[in-house]
N, C-alpha and C positions, 0 to 999 in steps of 0.2 A: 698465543704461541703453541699449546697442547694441540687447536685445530688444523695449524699448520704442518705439523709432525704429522697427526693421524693420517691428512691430506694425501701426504706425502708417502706414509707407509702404502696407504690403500694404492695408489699410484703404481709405487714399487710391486704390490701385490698382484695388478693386474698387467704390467708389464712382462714379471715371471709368470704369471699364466697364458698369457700368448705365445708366448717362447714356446713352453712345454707344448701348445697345441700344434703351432708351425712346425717342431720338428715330429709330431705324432702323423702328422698329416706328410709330411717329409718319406715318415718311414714307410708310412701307407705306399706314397706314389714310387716306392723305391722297391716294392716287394711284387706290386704290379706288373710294373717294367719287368721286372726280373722273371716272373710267372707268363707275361707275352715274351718275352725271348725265351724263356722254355719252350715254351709249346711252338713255336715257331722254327724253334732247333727239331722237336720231334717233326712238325710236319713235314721239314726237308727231307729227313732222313727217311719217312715211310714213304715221299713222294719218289725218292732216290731208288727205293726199291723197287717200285712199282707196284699192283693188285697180285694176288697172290693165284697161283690155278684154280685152288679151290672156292672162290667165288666165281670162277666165270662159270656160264652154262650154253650148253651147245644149243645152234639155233633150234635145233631138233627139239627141243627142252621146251614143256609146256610154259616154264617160269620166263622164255626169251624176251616176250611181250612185256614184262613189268619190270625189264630192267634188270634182270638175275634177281632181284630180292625177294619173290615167289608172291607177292604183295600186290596188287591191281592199284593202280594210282587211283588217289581221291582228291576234288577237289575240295579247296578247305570255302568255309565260308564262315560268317558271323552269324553264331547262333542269337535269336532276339530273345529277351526275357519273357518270363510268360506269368502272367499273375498267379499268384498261390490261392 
């Protein structure tokens, strides 16, 4: 009988432990959500605005070439490891 009961409690035990983790994980995907429709609200609204003057640069402007951000494109690659 006594390992019936323990059985039983332990049961109990791990059934409120899933509970608590479903709804931890619950809040997790609910703060997520909430943080992508954030940022989603702001990107509307600065797309809404449009770029501002002061980033654009006349073509005259040595910076034209790389795009206003005065930066020369790089291509990226995979650097390989190199023994020590």
């Amino acid at each position: 009988m006594y390992e019936l009961e323990l059985q039983q409690l332990r049961s109990a035990e791990l059934i409120r432990q899933a509970d608590q983790e479903r709804l931890a994980r619950e809040a997790v995907r609910g703060r997520r959500a909430a943080r992508r429709e954030a940022a989603g609200r702001t990107a509307a609204r600065e797309g809404d605005a449009g770029p501002s003057d002061t980033s654009r640069t006349s073509p005259a402007s040595p910076a034209s070439h790389t795009g206003g951000t005065g930066h020369a494109r790089r291509s990226w690659r995979l650097r390989s490891t190199r023994a020590a």
